[in-house]
C-alpha positions in Angstrom: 131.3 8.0 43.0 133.1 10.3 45.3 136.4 8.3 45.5 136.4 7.6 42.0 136.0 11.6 41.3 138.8 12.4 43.6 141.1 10.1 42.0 140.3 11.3 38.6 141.2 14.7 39.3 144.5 13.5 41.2 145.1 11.6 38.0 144.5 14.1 35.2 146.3 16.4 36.7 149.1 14.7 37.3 149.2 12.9 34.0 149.4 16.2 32.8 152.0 17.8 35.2 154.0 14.2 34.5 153.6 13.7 30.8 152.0 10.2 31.2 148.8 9.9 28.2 148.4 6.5 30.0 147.7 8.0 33.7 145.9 10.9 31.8 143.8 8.3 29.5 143.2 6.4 32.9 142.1 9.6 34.5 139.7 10.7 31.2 138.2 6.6 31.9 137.4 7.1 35.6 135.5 10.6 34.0 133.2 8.8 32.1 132.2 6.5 34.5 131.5 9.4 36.8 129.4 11.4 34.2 127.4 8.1 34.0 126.9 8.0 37.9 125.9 11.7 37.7 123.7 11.8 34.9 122.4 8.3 36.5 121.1 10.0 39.4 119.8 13.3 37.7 117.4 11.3 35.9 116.2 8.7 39.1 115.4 12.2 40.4 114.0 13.8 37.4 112.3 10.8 36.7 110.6 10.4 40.3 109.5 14.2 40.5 107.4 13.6 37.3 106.4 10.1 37.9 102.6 11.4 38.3 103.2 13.6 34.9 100.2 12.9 32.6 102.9 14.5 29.7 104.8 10.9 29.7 102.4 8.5 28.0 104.2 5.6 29.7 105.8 7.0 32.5 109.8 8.9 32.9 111.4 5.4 32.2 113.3 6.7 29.0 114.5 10.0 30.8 117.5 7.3 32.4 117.8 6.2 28.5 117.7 9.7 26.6 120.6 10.7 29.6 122.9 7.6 28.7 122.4 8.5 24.9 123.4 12.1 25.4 126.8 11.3 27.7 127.5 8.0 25.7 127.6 10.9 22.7 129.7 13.4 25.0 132.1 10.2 25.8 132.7 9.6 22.5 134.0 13.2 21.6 136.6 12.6 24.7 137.6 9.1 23.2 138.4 11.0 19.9 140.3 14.1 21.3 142.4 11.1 23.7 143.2 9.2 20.5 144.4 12.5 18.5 146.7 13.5 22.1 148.3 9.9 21.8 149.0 10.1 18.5 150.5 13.2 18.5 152.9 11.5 21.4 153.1 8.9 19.5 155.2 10.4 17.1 156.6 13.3 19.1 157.0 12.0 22.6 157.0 14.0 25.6 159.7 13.9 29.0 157.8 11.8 31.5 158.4 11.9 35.8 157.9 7.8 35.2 158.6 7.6 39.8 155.8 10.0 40.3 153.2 8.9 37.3 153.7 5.3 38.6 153.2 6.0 42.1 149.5 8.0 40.9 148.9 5.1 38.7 149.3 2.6 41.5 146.9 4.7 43.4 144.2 5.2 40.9 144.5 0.6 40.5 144.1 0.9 44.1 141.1 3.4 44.3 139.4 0.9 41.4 139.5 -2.2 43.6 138.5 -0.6 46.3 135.8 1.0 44.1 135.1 -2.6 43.1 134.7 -4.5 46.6 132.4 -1.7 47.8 130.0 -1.9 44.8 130.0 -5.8 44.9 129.1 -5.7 48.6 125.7 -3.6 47.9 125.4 -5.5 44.9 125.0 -8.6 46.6 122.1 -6.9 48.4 120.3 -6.0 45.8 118.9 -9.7 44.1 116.5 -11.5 44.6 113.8 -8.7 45.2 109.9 -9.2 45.1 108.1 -9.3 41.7 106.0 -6.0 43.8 109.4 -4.2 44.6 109.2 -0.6 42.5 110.4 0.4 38.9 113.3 2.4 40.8 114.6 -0.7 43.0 114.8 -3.0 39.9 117.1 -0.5 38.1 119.1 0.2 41.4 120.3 -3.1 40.9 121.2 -3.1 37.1 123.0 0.2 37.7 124.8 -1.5 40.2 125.8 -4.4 38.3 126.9 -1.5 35.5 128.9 0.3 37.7 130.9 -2.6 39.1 131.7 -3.7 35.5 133.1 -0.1 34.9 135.0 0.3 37.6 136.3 -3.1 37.3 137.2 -1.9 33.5 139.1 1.2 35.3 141.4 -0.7 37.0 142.0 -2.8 34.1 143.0 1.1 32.1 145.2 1.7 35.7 147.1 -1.9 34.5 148.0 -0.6 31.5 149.3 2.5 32.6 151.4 1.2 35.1 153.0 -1.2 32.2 153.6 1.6 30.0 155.2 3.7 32.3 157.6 0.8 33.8 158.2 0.2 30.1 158.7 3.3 30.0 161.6 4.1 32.6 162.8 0.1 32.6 163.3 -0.3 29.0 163.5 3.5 27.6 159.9 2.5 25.8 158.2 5.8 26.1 156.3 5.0 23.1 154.4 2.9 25.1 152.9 5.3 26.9 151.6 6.7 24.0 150.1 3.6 23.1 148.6 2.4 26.1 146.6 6.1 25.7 145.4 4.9 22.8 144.2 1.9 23.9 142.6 4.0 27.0 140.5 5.7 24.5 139.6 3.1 22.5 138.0 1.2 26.0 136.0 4.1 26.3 135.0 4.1 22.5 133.9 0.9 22.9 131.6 1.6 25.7 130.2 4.9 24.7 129.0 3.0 21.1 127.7 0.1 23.4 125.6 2.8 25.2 124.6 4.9 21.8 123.1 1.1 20.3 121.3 0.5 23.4 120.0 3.8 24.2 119.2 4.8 20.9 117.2 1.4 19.8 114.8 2.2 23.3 114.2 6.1 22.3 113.4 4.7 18.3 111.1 2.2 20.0 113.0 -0.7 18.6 111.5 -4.3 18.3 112.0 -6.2 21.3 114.0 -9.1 19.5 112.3 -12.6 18.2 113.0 -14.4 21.2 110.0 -12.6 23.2 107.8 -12.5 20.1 108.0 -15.8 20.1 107.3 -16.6 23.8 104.4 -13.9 23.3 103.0 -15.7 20.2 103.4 -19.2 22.0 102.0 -18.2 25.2 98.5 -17.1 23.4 98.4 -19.8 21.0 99.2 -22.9 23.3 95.5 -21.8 24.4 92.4 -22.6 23.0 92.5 -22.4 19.0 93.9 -18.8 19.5 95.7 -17.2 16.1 97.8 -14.0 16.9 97.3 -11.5 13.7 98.9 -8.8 14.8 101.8 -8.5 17.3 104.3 -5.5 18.5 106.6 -5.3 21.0 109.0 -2.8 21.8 111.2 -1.1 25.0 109.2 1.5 27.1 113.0 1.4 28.8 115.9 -0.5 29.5 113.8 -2.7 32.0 110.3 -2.7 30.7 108.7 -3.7 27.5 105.0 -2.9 25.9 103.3 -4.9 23.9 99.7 -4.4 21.0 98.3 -7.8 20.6 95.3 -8.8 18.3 94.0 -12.5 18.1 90.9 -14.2 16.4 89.4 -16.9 18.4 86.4 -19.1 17.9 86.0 -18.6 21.9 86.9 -15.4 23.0 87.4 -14.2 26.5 87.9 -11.2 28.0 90.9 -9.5 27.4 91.9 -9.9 31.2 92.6 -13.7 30.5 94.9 -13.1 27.6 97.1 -10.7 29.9 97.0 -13.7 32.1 98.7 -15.6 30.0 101.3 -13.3 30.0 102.3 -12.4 33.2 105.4 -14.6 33.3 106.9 -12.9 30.1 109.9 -10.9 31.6 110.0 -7.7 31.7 106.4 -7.4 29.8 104.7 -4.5 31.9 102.1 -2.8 29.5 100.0 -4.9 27.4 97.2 -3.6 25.0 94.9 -6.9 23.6 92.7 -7.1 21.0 90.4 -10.0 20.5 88.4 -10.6 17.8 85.9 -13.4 17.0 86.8 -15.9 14.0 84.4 -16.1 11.0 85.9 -19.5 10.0 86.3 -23.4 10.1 89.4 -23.4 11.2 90.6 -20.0 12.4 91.8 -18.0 9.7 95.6 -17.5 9.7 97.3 -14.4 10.0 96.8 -12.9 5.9 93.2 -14.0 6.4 92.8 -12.3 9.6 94.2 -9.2 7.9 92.0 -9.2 4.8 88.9 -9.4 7.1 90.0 -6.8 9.9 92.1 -4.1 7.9 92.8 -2.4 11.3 94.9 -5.7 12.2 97.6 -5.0 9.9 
């Protein structure tokens, strides 16, 4: 995080001293990637200190999320305001120092793989942990995997700038500088919207998808003559979901042994079961179950 800050500065700066959109669009990308580690780390601390909070029905696992929406909304503004400033140089281009831009854009590409090898190194550390390990040691590692991707989508933004600007001074292309700043922008566009659709489906407590449904459903119904009637199944946050079952059965069993059944769902880490006796030969279906037990649907 520190490297990449340093280099960003170095790069906006001089983008701006040297006229380049594409080293300032690189330098504006390497920003957003270190807002992400910042705000990253104010919530695994915000999120520890209040871990005990009785306030957070499920625990501080969508403070993380609520911070991505907020800077994924803050990243988008940039994208905008990069997109308007290449434009504008688009169609009035500006004198560019191409030997000095270059020579900051070669150092930014090498900052990113640098970046790059150190995050892969701890990332390779961090599978394979025990199913007992903690909430914050299973996101250490997705946030790792996350931050390699960016950085790895940084030096790709440091590629384009360098080709703009040896278009530039090689070929007399300085149009191209302009347009690889739009394209700069339009990388972070892309993420911040990926970011906004994630985020926001966990904070709107979003269905989990059909594929888990399914598995749920399966699971509960593979057993005995067990009929789910009622099922949701939504995100607590990005690595934990929550489930409300209710079944009819001719044989119920504690609750206890339905959870069972569970426990190899991914990612399933608060379940609330109903059961309920069926009143039938066979079990009533789902609309049945319904009609009998209004409190089902």
């Amino acid at each position: 995080m520190a490297i990449t800050a340093i280099t960003m500065v170095v790069e906006i700066v001089t983008g701006s001293l040297f006229g380049s959109m594409a080293l300032l669009a690189d330098g504006w990308h390497m920003f957003t990637h270190v807002a992400a580690f910042a705000i990253t780390v104010f919530a695994y601390r915000y999120a520890r200190r209040h871990a005990s909070d009785p306030f957070y029905t499920f625990g501080t696992g969508k403070v993380e999320v609520l911070a991505g929406f907020a800077s994924a909304v803050a990243l988008g503004v940039v994208a905008v305001l990069m997109i308007v400033e290449s434009l504008e140089r688009l169609f009035a281009p500006h004198a560019i120092f191409f030997n000095q831009a270059i020579a900051v854009a070669v150092l930014g590409l090498v900052v990113n793989l640098a970046s790059a090898l150190i995050l892969d190194r701890h990332g390779g550390h961090g599978h394979g942990h025990a199913h007992g390990h903690s909430h914050h040691e299973h996101h250490h590692d997705l946030n790792l995997k996350a931050a390699y991707i960016h950085v790895l989508a940084d030096a790709l933004t440091s590629v384009l700038a360098i080709v703009a600007l040896a278009c530039g001074k090689v070929l007399g292309w300085i149009w191209m500088d302009a347009l690889m700043g739009c394209v700069g922008a339009l990388v972070i566009s892309r993420w911040a919207w990926e970011l906004i659709r994630d985020s926001s489906a966990i904070l709107l407590d979003a269905s989990a998808g059909d594929g888990v449904r399914r598995e749920i459903t399966a699971r509960i119904e593979n057993d005995s003559d067990n009929r789910v009637c009622d099922l949701h199944v939504w995100r607590l946050s990005s690595g934990h979901l929550s489930a409300s079952i209710a079944l009819v059965t001719h044989h119920p069993k504690p609750p206890a042994h339905y959870k069972a059944l569970l426990a190899g769902v991914p990612q399933l880490s608060h379940v609330v079961m109903e059961v309920n006796p069926c009143r039938g030969e066979p079990c009533m279906e789902p609309d049945d179950a319904r009609a009998l037990h209004p409190a089902l649907a």
